[in-house]
C-alpha positions as CSV (number, residue, x, y, z in Angstrom):
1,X,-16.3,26.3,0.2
2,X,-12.9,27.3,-1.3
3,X,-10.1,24.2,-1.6
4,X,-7.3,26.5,-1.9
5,X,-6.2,30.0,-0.5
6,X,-3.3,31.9,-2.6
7,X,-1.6,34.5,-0.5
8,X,-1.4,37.4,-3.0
9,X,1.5,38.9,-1.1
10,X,3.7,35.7,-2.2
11,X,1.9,35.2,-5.3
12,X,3.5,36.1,-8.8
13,X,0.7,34.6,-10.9
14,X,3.4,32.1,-12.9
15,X,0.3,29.9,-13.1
16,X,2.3,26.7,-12.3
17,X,-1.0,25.6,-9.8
18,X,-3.1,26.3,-13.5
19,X,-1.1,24.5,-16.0
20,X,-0.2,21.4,-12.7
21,X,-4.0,20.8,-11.8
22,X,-4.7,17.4,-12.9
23,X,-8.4,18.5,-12.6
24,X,-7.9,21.7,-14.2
25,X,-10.0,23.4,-10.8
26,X,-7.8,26.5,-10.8
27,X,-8.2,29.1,-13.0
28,X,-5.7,31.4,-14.1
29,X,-5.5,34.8,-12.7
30,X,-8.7,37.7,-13.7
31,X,-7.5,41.3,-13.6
32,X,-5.7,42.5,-10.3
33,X,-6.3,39.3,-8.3
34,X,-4.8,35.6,-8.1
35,X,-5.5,31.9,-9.7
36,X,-8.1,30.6,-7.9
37,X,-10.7,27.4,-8.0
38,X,-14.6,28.3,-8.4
39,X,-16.8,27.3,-5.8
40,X,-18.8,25.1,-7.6
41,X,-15.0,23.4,-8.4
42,X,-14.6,22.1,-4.9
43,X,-16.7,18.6,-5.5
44,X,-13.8,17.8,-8.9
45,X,-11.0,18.3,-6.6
46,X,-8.7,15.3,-5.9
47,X,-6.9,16.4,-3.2
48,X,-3.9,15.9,-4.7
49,X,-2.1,18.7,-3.2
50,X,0.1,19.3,-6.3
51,X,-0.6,22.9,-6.5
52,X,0.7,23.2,-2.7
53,X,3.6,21.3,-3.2
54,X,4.5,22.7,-6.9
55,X,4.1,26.1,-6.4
56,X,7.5,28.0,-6.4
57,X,6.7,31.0,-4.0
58,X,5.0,28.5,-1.5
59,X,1.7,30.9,-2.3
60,X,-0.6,28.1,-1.6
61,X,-2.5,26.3,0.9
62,X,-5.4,23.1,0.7
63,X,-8.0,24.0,2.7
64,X,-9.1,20.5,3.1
65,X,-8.8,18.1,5.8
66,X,-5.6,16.1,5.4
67,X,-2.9,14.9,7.8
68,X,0.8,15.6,6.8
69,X,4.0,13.1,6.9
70,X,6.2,14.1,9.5
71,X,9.8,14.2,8.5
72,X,12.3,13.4,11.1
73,X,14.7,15.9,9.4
74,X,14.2,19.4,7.4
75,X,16.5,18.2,4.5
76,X,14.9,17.5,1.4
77,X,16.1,13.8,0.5
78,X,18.8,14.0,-2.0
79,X,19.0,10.3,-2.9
80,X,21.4,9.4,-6.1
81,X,20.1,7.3,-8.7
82,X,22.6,4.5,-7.7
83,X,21.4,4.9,-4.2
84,X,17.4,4.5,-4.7
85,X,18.2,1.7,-7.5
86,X,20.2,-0.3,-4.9
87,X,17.5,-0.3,-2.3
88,X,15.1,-1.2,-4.7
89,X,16.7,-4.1,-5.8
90,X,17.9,-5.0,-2.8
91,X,14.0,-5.8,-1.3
92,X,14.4,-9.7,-1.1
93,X,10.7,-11.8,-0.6
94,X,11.0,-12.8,3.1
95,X,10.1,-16.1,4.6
96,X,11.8,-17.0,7.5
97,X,11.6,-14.8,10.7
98,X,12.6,-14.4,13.8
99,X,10.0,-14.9,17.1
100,X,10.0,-11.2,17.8
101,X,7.1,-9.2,17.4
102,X,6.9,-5.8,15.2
103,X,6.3,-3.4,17.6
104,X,3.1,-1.7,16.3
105,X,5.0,2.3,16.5
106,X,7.0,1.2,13.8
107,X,4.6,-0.6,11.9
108,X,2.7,2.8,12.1
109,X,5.8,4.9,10.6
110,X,5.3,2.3,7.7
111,X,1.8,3.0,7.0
112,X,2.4,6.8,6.8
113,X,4.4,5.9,4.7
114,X,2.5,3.7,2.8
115,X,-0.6,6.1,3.0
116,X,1.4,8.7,-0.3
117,X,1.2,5.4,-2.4
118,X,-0.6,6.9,-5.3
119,X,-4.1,5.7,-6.3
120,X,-6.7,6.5,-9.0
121,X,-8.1,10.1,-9.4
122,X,-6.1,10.4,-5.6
123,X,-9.2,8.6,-4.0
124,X,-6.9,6.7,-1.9
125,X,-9.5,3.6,-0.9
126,X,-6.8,1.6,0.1
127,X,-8.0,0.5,4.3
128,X,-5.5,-1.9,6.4
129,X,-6.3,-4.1,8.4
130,X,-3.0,-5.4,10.4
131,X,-3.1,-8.8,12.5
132,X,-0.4,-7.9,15.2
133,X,-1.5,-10.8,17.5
134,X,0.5,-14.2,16.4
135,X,-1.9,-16.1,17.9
136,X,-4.0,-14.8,15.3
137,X,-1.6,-15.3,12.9
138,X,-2.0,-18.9,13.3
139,X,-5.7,-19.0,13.4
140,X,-6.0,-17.3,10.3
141,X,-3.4,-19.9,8.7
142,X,-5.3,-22.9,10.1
143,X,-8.4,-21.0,8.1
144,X,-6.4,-21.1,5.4
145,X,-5.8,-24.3,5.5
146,X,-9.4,-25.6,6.1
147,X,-10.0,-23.9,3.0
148,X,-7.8,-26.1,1.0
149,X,-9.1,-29.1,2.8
150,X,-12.0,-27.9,1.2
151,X,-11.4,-27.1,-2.6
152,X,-9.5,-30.4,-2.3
153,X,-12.6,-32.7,-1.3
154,X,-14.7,-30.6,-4.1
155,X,-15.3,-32.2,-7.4
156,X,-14.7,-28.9,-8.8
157,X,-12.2,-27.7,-10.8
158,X,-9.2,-25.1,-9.0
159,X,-6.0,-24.3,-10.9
160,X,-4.1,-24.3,-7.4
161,X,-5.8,-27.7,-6.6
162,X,-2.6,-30.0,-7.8
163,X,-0.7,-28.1,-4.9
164,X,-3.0,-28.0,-1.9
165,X,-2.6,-31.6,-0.5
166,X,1.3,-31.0,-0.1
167,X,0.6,-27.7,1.5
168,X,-2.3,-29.6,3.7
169,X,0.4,-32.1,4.7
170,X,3.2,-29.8,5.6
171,X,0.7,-27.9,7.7
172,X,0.1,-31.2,9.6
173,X,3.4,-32.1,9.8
174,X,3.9,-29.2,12.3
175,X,5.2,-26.0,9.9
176,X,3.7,-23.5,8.2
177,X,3.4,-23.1,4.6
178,X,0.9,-20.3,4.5
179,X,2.3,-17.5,6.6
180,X,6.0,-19.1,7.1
181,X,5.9,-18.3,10.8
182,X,5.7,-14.8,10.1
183,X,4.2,-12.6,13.6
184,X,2.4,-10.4,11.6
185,X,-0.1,-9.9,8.6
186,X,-1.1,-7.0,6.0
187,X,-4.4,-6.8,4.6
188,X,-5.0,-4.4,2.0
189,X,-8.8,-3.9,1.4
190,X,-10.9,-1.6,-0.2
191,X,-15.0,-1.4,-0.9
192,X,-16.1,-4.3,-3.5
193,X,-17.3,-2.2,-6.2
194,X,-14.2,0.2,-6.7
195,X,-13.0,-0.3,-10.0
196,X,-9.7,0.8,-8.9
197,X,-9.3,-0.7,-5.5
198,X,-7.1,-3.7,-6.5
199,X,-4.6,-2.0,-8.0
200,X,-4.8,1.2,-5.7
201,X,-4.1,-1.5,-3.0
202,X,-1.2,-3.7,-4.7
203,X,0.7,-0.1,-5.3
204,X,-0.1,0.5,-1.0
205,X,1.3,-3.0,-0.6
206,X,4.3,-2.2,-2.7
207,X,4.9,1.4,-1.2
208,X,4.8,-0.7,2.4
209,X,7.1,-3.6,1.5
210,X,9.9,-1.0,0.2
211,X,9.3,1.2,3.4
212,X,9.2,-1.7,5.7
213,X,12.6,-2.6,4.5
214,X,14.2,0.7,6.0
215,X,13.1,-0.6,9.3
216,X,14.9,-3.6,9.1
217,X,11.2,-5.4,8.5
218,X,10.9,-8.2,5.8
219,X,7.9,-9.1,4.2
220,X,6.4,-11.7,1.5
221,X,3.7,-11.7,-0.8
222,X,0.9,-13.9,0.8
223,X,-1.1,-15.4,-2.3
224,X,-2.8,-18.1,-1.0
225,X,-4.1,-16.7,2.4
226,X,-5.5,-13.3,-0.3
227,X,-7.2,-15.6,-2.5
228,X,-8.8,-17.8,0.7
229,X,-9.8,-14.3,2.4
230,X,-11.7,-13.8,-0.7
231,X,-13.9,-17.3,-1.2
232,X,-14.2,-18.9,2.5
233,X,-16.6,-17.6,4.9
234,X,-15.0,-18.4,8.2
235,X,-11.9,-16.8,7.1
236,X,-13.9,-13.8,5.9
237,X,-15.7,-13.5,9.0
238,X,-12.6,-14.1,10.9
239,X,-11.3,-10.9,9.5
240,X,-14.7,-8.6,9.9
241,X,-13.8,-5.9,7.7
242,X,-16.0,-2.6,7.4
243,X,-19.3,-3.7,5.6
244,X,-19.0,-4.0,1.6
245,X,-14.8,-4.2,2.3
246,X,-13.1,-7.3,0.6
247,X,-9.8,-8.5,0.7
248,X,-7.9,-7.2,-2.3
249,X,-4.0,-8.7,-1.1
250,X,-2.5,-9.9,1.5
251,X,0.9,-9.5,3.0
252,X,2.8,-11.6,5.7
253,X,5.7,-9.3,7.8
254,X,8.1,-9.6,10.5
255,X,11.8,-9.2,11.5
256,X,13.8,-11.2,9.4
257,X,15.7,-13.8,10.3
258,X,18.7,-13.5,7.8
259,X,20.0,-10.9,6.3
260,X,20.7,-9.7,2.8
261,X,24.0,-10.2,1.3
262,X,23.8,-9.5,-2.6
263,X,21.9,-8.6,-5.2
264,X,20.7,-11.5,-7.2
265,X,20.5,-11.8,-10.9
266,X,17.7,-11.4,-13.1
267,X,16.2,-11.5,-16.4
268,X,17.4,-9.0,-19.2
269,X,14.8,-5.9,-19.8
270,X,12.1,-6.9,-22.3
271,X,11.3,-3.8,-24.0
272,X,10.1,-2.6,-27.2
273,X,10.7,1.0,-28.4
274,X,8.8,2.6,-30.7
C-alpha cells in the first residue's frame, strides 16, 4: 500500500518531499518517473503530512486516513510577530468562573485544534477525556479531596502533605480549592507504557489552553486533582478511562469570570549562549 501519490503532471522533481521526510520514506526520483515511497516504506511512515503540506507545486497527496482542520476562511494567517507574542503572553492561569457552562461545539473547535499539538515520531497518543457535567465536576473534587484526607491520616511521607489539611478545611468550609468552581475538566491521557505520552500530552494541554483563550475560555493547570487521578482508586475508577489509559494532566476550564487587562511582569530570560 502506497502512503503518498505524486501527480507527475504537477510534479517538477525539486525533491523538497525527499530532502523534508523526517523518515526519509521518499526516494528521490528514478529515470522518467517521480519521488516516491517503497512499499515496504509504508509501516516507517509518521503521518506527518510534511511532504503534502511542503511541496511547492501541491504535487502530493497522503493516502492515509486522516481528518483535516477546517478553516473558517481561505486566507492563510498572516499573524505579525507582535501579534502572536501578545496573545501568548497574554494567556493568564484562570480561577474564578462564571456559572455558565462551555457549550461542548466550542469545546470541540478547541480540540481540533488541539489535536495538531505535535508529539513524538507524530504518534499523537494524546486521548481526552472532558467532564462537561458540573455535577461531576464536584464529585470528582470531593474524590479529590478524600484523597487528601487520606495521605493526611497515613504515616507516610508526601511532599504536598504540609498543605492538604488547609485544602481539606476550605473544602469543608463550603468552597473549592481543587477545581475553583470551574464547570468543566480536561483530562489528557495516554496508554501507561508510552514513553512519550506525558509530554505528548502536556504540549496537547498547552496547544488547548492557548486555543481555548480565542474563545473567550479560561483555564488553570489542575495539579492536585492530576496527581490524585493517578494514585486513588475511586477517583481512577470514577474516570474509567480506555484499559491500560492513565491520567497524564489535568486541566480545569470555563468562562472566565474577569477579564484580562495587562500584561504582567516577569522574570528576565535566563539563557546561556554558546
Amino acid at each position: 500500500m502506497q502512503v503518498i501519490s505524486v501527480n507527475p503532471e504537477l510534479c517538477t522533481n525539486c525533491d523538497v518531499c525527499v530532502e523534508l521526510c523526517p523518515m526519509s520514506i521518499i526516494l528521490p526520483s528514478e529515470e522518467g518517473g517521480t519521488p516516491y515511497s517503497p512499499e515496504e516504506a509504508t509501516v516507517y511512515c509518521s503521518k506527518c503530512g510534511h511532504c503534502e503540506v511542503f511541496c511547492p507545486e501541491g504535487a502530493i497527496s497522503t493516502l492515509f486516513d486522516s481528518t483535516y482542520y477546517q478553516f473558517q476562511d481561505d486566507s492563510p494567517s498572516s499573524l505579525t510577530p507582535s501579534e502572536i507574542g501578545k496573545y501568548m503572553v497574554m494567556r493568564r492561569s484562570v480561577r474564578n468562573y462564571k456559572d455558565e457552562k462551555v457549550e461542548k461545539s466550542t469545546i470541540e473547535e478547541i480540540l481540533d485544534i488541539a489535536r495538531y499539538a505535535p508529539s513524538g515520531m507524530n504518534n499523537q497518543p494524546v486521548h481526552w477525556t472532558i467532564v462537561h457535567n458540573p455535577e461531576e465536576v464536584k464529585k470528582i473534587t470531593s474524590l479529590t479531596i478524600d484523597w487528601m484526607r487520606e495521605v493526611v491520616a497515613d504515616d507516610i511521607e508526601h511532599p504536598l502533605k504540609p498543605l492538604m489539611p488547609t485544602l481539606i478545611s476550605v473544602y469543608e468550609n463550603g468552597s473549592d480549592p481543587i477545581c475553583r468552581g470551574a464547570l468543566h475538566l480536561a483530562f489528557a491521557h495516554a496508554e501507561a507504557e508510552n514513553p512519550t505520552g506525558y509530554t505528548d500530552s502536556i504540549i496537547a494541554l498547552s496547544w488547548f489552553e492557548l486555543a481555548a483563550q480565542a474563545f473567550d475560555i479560561g483555564a488553570c493547570w489542575a495539579g492536585f486533582l492530576a496527581i490524585a487521578a493517578t494514585s486513588y482508586q475511586p477517583l481512577i475508577d470514577e474516570l474509567d478511562l480506555p484499559q491500560e489509559h492513565v491520567v497524564q494532566y489535568s486541566m480545569m476550564f470555563g468562562h472566565p469570570d474577569h477579564k484580562v487587562n495587562g500584561i504582567p511582569g516577569r522574570e528576565p530570560v535566563r539563557v546561556n549562549w554558546k
